[in-house]
N, C-alpha and C positions, 0 to 999 in steps of 0.2 A: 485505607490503602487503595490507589489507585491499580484499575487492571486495565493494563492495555490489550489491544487484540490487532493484532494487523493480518490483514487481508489484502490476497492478491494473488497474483498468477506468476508463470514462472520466474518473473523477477524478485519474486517476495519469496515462491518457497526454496529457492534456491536448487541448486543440484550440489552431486557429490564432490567433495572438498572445499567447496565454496565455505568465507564465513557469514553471507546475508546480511544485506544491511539492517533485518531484523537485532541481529548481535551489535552490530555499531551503534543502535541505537539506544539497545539495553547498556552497554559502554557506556555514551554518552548519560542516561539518566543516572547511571551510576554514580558519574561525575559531577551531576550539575542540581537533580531533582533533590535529595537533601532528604527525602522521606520516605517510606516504605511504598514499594510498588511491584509490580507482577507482571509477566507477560502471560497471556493466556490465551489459552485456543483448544478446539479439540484434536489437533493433526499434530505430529511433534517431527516428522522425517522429512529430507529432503529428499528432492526427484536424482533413483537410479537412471542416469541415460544409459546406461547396457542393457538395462531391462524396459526400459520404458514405463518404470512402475514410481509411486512417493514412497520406495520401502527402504532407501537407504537414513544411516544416523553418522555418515563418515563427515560430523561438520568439521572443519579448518580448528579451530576448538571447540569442544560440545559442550565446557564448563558454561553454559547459563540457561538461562530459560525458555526451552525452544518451542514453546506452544504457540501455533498460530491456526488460520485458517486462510491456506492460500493452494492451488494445485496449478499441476504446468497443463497451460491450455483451456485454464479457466477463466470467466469475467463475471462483468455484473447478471451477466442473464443466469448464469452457473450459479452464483455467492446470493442473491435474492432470496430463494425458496431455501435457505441454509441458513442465512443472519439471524436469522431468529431464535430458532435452537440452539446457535452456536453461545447467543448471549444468555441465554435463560441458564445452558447448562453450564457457564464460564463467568456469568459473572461482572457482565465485560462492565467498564464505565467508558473506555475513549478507544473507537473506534481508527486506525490509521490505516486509508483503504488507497491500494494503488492496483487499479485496474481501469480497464477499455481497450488496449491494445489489441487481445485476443476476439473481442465481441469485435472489432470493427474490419478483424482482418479474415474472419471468418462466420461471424454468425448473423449480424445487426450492421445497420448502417445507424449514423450519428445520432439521429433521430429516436430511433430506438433504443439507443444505449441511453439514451439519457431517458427515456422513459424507464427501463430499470432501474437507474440510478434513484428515480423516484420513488420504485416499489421497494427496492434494498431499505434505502430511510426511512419507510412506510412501518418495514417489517420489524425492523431493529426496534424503533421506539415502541411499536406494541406491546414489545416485550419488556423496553426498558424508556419510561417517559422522558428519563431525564439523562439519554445518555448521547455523547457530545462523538462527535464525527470527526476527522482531519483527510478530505478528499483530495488524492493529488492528480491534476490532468494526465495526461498519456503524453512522456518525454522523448524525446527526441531517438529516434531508433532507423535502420538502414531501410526499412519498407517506405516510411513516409519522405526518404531521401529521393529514393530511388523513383518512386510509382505517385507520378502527382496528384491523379485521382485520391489515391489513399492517401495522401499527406492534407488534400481538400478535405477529405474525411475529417481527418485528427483533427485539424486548425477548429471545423463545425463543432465538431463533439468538445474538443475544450473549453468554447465560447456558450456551447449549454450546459457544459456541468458547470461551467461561472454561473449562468442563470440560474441552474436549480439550484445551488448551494446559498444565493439570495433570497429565491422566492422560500427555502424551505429554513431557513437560520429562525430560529426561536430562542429567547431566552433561556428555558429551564431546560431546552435541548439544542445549544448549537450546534453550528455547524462551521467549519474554516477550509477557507481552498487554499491547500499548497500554494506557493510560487514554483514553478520548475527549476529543477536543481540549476545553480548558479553554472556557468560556465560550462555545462556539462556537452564531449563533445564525444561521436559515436566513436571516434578512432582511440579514442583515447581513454574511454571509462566505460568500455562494455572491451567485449574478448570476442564477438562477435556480429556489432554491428546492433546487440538489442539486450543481451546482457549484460546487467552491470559487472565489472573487472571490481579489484579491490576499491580503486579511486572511483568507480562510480557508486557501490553499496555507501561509502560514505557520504557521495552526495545525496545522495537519496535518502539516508538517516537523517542529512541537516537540512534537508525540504523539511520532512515533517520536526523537529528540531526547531525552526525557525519558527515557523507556521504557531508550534502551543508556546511556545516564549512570546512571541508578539501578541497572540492573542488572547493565553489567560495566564500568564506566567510559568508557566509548566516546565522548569528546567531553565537553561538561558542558552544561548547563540551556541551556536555549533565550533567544535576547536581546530583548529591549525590543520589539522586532519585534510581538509578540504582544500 
């Protein structure tokens, strides 16, 4: 049985009411993987914004498997010193990680993100040699619209998480770079210029979707949904 783990920041762990495109994606495996599989993580709530707290479980439906590891306002430099225990105690085999946004808009510049990006995969495989990654760049959101310095940022850091996802791909431990969701546009599939809305959680399910279909068969092409 395959365990997935997605990871990420407030786009992944969603807030109250939302269904996360974590769920569309267990949806989609539902539909397409054919075999026994899991979502796993040690966090299971999404972020209260009354409170400012990850204590709510009010998802849109809560019928599936909400274990992840993702918090709002967290990135790679957050999730590094975590990947490791997360996987030893979960299990994990395929890693589905969408973060940088937060590291570039407030902690790290490109450079440095992507030097986490290097110790995140450092940590993960010590734990687990042979466990496979699916990394998706930092998509399109209203900061890198607006502020072109920070959108020079994003354009840098996607162009080295391409390179470290080369330089670090190994057989018995791949690795795959998302393509950014197809068509995906801020006014249209976020609700606020950076969250994804219903139409963006689904593109962002068939980023990662597309990504293990093309490259080791893992389910097949993402549905009409999109």
């Amino acid at each position: 049985m395959l365990r997935f783990m997605p990871v990420g920041d407030s786009m992944t762990i969603g807030s109250a009411g939302e269904h996360t495109w974590r769920y569309r994606m267990w949806q989609h495996l539902c539909d397409t993987y054919g075999r026994p599989f899991a979502l796993v993580g040690p966090r299971e709530t999404l972020h209260d914004k009354a409170t400012d707290t990850p204590t709510s479980y009010e998802y849109a439906d809560p019928d599936f498997p909400r274990a992840h590891l993702a918090g709002w306002g967290e990135g790679w430099l957050h999730m590094a010193p975590l990947i490791g225990d997360a996987v030893r105690s979960c299990r994990a085999d395929v890693l589905l990680v969408s973060l940088g946004l937060i590291d570039l808009g407030f902690y790290t510049n490109a450079e440095q993100t992507a030097e986490n990006v290097r110790a995140f995969v450092a940590e993960a495989r010590a734990v687990a040699p042979r466990i496979r990654m699916v990394l998706l760049p930092v998509i399109p959101n209203v900061r890198a619209q607006d502020d072109p310095p920070f959108g020079t940022q994003v354009t840098l850091f996607n162009e080295l998480l391409a390179k470290a996802v080369a330089d670090l791909d190994e057989p018995r431990s791949p690795l795959l770079l998302a393509s950014p969701p197809q068509s995906y546009d801020i006014n249209h599939d976020t609700y606020d210029g950076t969250h994804p809305n219903a139409n963006g959680e689904h593109k962002i399910a068939a980023a990662f979707a597309e990504a293990m279909s093309q490259g080791w068969a893992i389910g097949r092409a993402y549905g009409p949904a999109v």
